[in-house]
N, C-alpha and C positions, 0 to 999 in steps of 0.2 A: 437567527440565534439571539434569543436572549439576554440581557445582562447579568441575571442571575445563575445562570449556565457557566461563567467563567468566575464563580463566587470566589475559588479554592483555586485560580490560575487567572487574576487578571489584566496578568501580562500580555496572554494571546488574545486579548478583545482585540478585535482590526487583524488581528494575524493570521484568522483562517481564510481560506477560500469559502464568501457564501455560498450555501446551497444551489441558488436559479442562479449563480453565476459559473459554477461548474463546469467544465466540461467531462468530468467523471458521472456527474448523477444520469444513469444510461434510463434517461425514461423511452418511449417507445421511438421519439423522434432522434433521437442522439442515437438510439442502437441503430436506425436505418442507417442513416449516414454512415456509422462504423460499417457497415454491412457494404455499403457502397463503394466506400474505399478499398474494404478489402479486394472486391471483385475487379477495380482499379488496381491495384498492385497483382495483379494475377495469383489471389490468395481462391482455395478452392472453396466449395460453399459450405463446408462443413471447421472451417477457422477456427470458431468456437462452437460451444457445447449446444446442443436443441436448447430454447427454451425451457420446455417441455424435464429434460434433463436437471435443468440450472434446479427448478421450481420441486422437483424430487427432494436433490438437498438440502435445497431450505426447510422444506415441511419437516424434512427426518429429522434435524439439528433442531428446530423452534423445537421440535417436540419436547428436549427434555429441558427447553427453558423453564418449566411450571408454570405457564404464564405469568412471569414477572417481567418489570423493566428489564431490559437488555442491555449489558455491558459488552462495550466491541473494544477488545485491546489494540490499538494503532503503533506501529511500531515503525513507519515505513509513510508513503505521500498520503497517507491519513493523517498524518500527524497534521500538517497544516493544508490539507484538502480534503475535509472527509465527505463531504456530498452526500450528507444528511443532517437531519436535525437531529438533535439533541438538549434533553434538557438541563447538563452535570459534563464539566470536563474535568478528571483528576490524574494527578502524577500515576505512574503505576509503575511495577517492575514484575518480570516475568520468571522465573528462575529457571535453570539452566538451559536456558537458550541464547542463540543469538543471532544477530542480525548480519544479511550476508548477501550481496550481488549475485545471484546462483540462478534468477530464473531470466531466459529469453525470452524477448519483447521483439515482435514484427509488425506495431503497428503502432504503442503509443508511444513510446521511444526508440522507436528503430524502425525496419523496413525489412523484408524479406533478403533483400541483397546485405543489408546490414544492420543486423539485430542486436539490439541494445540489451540493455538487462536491465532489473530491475528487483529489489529485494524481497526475501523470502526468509521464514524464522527456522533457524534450524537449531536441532539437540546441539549442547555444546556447554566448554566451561565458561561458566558466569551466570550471569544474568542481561535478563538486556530488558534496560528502563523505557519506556514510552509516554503512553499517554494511553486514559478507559475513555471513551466517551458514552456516558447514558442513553439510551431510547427509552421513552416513557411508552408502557402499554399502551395507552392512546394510540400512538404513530408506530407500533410493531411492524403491522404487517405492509405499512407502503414503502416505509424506510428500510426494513431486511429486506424487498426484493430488491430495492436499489442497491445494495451492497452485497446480494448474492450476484443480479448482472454485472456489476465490477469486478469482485472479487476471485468470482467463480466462471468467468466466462470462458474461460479456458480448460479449468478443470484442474488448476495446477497448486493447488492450495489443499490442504487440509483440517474443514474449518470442525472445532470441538470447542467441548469449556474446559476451562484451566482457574484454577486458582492464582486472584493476582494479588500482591499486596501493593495499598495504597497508605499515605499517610492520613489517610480519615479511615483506613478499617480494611480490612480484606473485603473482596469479592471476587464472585464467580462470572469468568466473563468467554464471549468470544473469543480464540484464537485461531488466526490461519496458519497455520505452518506448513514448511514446503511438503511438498507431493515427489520426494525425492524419485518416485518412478514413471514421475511425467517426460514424455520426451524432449520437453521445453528445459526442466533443470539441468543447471550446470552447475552439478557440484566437485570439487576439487580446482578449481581455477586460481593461480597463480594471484597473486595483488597487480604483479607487472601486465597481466594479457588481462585482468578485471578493468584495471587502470584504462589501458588503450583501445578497447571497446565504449568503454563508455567516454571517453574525451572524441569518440569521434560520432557516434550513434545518433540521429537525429530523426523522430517520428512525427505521428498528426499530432500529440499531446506538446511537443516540444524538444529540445535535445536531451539527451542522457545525462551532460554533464550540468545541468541547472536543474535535475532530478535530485542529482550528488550536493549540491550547491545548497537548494532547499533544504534538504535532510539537515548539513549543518549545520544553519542559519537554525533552525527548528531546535537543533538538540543547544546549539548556543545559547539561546532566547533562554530555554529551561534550565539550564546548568547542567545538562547531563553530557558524560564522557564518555565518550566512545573512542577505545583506540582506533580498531575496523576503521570505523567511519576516518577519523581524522590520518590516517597514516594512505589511506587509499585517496583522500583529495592532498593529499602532497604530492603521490606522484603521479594524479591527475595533471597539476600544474606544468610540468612541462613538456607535456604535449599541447596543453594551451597554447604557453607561450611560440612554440615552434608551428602552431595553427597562425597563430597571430601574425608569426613573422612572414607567413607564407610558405614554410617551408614543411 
């Protein structure tokens, strides 16, 4: 990544996850390993989507890119992990959507016995602010597979374009939005049973609640307000603290 990349945000210079330091960027060795584990966790071989599958959706979605640079709206552990390159990171804000714990996770935050969550954009009042990040044509098509094997490996997203506003200008960009009729979403869930899920959830990627953590270290770093966010890691806190205590 660049110096010129973080022109318009040079706060997050150091603060992303690099690219070859990822464990998100699912090139062919990273997907085996995931593949391996799942068959270690007694996950069946069909976990995620065929290849075959994933590589449909992306061709159908690039198509109505026009072949231009590619704006991916991050709203979620893209923000400070995106596992790919880019040459432009800008503020962005989505309109009426929002950001929400709604989709289950059996492997990068959780486990089939106990599945974590991990967020999803759903319709709703407001708006909810993130971050665009560019791909330059040049690196289109190695960079969107890698973020169709992330993104889309499950099938639980709904990726289209959206109009986003930044403060350098509107653009037309990637969004994933939930797939409210995946059997993975969970939407309707309580803040108090969202809370307790994730303060206890622990996958190969890491725990659930340092997923919670990062997000608002991220949205702090930026200055953006999120109640969701901030009222769900308050009553993450004490199941911590009663983690901690042992009890």
């Amino acid at each position: 990544m660049e110096p010129h990349a973080f022109r318009h945000l040079p706060e997050l210079q150091g603060r992303l996850t690099p690219p070859q330091a990822s464990g998100l960027r699912l090139t062919d060795e990273v997907l085996a390993a995931w593949d391996a584990q799942a068959r270690q966790q007694g996950l069946s071989a069909d976990w995620r989507l065929p290849d075959d599958v994933v590589e449909r959706s992306r061709q159908a979605v690039l198509a109505q890119s026009e072949g231009c640079d590619l704006w991916v709206f991050a709203y979620g552990s893209l923000m400070w992990n995106p596992a790919i390159h880019f040459d432009e990171v800008r503020r962005a804000r989505l309109a009426d959507h929002a950001r929400r714990f709604a989709l289950a996770t059996t492997i990068g935050r959780g486990t089939p016995d106990s599945p974590g969550l991990v967020l999803t954009l759903q319709r709703g009042v407001g708006d909810c602010e993130g971050l665009a990040f560019r791909i330059p044509q040049a690196l289109l098509e190695r960079e969107s597979r890698m973020l169709w094997r992330r993104e889309m490996i499950h099938g639980s997203y709904c990726p289209g374009f959206q109009p986003l506003h930044t403060p350098q200008g509107g653009v037309r960009a990637l969004v994933l939005s939930a797939n409210t009729a995946h059997p993975l979403h969970r939407g309707g869930l309580s803040l108090d049973d969202t809370a307790a899920i994730i303060a206890s959830a622990q996958g190969s990627v890491g725990s659930n609640r340092d997923y919670l953590d990062q997000l608002a270290c991220q949205l702090d770093l930026l200055g953006i307000r999120d109640d969701y966010v901030r009222c769900l890691a308050a009553r993450v806190r004490p199941h911590r603290a009663a983690q901690d205590r042992g009890g």
